[in-house]
C-alpha positions as CSV (number, residue, x, y, z in Angstrom):
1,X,176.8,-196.8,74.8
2,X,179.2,-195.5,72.1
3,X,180.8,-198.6,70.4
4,X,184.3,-196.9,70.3
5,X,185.2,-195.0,73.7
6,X,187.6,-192.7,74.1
7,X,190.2,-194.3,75.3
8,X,190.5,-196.9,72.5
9,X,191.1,-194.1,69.9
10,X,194.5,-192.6,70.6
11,X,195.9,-191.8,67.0
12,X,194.7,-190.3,63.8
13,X,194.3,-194.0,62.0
14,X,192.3,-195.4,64.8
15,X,189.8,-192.3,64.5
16,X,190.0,-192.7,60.7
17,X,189.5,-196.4,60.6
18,X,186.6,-196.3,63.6
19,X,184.4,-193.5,61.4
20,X,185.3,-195.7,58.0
21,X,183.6,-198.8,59.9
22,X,180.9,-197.0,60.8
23,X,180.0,-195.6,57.2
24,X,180.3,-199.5,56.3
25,X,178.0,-200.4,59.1
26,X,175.3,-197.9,58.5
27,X,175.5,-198.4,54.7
28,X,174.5,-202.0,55.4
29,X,172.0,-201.9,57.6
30,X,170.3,-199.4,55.5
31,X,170.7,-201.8,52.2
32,X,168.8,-204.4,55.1
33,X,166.2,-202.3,55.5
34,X,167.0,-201.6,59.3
35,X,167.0,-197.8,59.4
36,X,167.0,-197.4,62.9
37,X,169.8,-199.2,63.4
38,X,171.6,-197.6,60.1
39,X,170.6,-194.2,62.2
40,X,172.1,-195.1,65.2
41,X,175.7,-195.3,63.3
42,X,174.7,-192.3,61.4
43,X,174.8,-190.7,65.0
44,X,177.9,-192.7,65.8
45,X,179.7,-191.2,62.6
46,X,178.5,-187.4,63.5
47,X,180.2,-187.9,66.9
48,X,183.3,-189.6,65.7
49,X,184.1,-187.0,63.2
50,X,183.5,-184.1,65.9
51,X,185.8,-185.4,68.1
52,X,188.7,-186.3,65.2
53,X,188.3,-182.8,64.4
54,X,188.4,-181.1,68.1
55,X,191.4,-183.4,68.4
56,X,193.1,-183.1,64.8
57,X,191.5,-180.3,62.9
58,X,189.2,-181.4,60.5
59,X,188.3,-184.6,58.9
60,X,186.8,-186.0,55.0
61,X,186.9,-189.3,54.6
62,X,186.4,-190.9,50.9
63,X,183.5,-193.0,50.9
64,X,183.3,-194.1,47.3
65,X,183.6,-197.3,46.5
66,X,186.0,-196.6,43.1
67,X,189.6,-197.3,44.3
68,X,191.3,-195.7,40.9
């Protein structure tokens, strides 16, 4: 089951801040050595972003960690 349904992501920042935890999630579990789990948010991202861009028109999000 999809942690964030559809419902519960109505606006631009809550599809933004949902994929953004999931990049943190997934980077995580990967530096804990769980890679399924790492892949399963992996998945999670992929869907997130498709639907953000059938709904907004695109999406990038800045993963780096350098906040200059």
């Amino acid at each position: 089951m999809p942690r964030f349904r559809k419902g519960q992501l109505s606006t631009k920042t809550d599809f933004e801040y949902a994929i953004y935890w999931e990049y943190l999630r997934a980077e995580y579990f990967r530096i804990k050595g769980n890679q399924p789990k790492s892949d399963e948010c992996q998945s999670r991202i992929k869907e997130l972003e498709w639907r953000y861009a059938t709904r907004f028109g695109g999406y990038e999000v800045d993963t780096s960690s350098n906040n200059n």
